[in-house]
C-alpha positions as CSV (number, residue, x, y, z in Angstrom):
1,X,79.8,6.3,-8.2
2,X,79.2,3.1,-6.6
3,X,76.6,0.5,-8.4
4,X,73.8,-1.2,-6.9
5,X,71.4,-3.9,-8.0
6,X,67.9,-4.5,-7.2
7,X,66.7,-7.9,-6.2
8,X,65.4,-8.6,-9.6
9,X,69.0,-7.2,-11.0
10,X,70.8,-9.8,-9.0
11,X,68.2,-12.5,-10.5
12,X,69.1,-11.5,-13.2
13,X,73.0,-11.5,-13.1
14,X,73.0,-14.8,-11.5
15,X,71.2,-16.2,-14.0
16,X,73.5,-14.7,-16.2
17,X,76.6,-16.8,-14.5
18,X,74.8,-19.8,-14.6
19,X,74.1,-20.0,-17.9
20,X,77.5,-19.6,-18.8
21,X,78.9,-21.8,-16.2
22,X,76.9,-24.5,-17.9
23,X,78.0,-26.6,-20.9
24,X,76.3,-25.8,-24.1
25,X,73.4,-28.5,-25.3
26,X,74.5,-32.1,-25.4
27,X,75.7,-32.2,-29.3
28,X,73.2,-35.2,-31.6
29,X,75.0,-37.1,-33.5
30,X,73.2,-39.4,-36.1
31,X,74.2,-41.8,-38.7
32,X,73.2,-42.4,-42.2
33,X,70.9,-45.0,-43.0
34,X,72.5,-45.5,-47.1
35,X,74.7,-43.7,-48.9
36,X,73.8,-39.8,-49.7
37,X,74.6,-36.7,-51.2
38,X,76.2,-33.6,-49.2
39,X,74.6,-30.4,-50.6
40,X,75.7,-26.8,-49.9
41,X,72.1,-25.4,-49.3
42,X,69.2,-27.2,-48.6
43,X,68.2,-28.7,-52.0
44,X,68.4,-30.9,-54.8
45,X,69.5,-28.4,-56.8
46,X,71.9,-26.8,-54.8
47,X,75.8,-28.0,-55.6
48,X,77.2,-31.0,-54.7
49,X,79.8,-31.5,-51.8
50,X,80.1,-34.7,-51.1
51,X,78.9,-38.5,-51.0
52,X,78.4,-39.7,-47.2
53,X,78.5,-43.3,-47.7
54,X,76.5,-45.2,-45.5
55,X,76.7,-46.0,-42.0
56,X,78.6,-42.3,-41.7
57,X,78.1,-40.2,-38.5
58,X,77.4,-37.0,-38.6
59,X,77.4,-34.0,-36.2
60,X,73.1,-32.5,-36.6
61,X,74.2,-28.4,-36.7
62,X,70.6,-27.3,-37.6
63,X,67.6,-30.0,-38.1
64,X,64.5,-28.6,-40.6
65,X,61.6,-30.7,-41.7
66,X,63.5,-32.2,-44.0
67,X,66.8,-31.2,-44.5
68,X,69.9,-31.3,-42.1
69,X,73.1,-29.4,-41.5
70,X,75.7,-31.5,-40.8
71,X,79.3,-32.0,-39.9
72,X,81.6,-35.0,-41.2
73,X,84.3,-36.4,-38.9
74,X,86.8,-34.2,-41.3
75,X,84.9,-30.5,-39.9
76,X,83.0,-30.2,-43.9
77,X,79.7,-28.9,-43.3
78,X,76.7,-29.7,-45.5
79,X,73.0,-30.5,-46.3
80,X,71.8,-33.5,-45.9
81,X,67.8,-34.6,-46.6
82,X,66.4,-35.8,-43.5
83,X,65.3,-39.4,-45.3
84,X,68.8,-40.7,-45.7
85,X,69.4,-40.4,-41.7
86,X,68.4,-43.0,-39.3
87,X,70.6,-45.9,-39.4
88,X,72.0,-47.9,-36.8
89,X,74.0,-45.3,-34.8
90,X,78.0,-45.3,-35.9
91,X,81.4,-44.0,-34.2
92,X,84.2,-43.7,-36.6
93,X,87.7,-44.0,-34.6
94,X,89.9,-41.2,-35.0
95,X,93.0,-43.0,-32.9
96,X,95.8,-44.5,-34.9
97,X,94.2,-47.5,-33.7
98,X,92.0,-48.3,-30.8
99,X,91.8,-51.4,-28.6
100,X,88.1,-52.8,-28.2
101,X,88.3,-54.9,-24.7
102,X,85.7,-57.4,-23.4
103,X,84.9,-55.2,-20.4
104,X,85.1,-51.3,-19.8
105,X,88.4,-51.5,-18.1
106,X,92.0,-51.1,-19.3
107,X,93.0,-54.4,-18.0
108,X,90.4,-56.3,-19.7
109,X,90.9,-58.6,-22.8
110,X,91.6,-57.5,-25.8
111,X,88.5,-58.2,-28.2
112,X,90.2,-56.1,-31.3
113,X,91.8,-53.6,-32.6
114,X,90.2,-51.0,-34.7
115,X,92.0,-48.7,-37.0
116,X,91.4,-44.9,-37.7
117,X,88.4,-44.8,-40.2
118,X,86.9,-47.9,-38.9
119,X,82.9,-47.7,-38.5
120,X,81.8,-49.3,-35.4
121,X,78.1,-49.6,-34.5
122,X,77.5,-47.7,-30.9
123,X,75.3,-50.6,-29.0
124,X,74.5,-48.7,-26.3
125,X,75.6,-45.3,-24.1
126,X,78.9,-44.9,-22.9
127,X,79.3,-45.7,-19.3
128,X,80.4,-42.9,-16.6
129,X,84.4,-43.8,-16.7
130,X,84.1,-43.2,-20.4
131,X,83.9,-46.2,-22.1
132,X,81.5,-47.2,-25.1
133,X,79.9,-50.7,-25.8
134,X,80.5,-50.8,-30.0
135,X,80.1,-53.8,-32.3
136,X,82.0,-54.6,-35.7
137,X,80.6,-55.0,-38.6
138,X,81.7,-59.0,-37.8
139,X,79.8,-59.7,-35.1
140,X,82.9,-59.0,-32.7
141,X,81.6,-56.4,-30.1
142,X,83.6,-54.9,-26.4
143,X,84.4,-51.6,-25.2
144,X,86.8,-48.6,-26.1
145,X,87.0,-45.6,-24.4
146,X,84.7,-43.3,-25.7
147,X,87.4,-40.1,-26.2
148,X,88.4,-42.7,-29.2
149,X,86.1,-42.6,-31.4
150,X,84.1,-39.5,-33.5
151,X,80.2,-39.4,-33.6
152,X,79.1,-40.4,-30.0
């Protein structure tokens, strides 16, 4: 029995192979603006997880009018109400430690050095070799490569 496609079945099938040779959606990431309760449904009353302390990012898994499922830098999913999101946008490095340098490059100056857990604020998007433009909470700002950190 041999198969055969119509035009429109080939459409189709291509489609098909491009969609899964593309990437899935670009993940969002968003910080929180003050500290805030993690909730296991969407609600007030629902239990309690955790406290996301502020600055946090966290991985937007579904986004409602005002509630968001979220994931911490440990994998925990929870709720989140919408009005605690929106401060400046955070990377948390998950390297031992990471080396923030004056320019995007390897060679460059060393600025810092950031341990794991360290909140850095994301000043702008990270450049096409990798690298991310982050400032400390002391004013000190530079670059560190973008595979780094958790919550671009």
């Amino acid at each position: 029995m041999k198969l055969r496609l119509r035009p429109s079945g080939w459409l189709l099938a291509t489609g098909l192979l491009l969609a899964l040779a593309h990437p899935a959606a670009a993940l969002e990431y968003r910080s929180t603006g003050r500290a805030a309760l993690l909730y296991d449904a969407p609600s007030t009353a629902a239990g309690k997880i955790a406290v996301a302390g502020s600055g946090l990012p966290l991985e937007v898994i579904v986004d409602t009018e005002a509630w968001a499922k979220v994931r911490d830098h440990s994998g925990r999913l929870g709720w989140i109400e919408k009005a605690a999101l929106g401060g400046a946008r955070t990377v948390m490095v998950k390297a031992e430690s990471s080396i923030v340098r004056q320019q995007p490059r390897g060679d460059a100056e060393i600025v810092f050095r950031a341990a794991r857990g360290v909140l850095l604020e994301a000043t702008g998007e990270m450049d096409s070799y990798g690298w991310l433009p982050v400032k400390h909470a002391d004013g000190l700002s530079g670059w560190l490569p973008v595979h780094e950190v958790w919550g671009r």
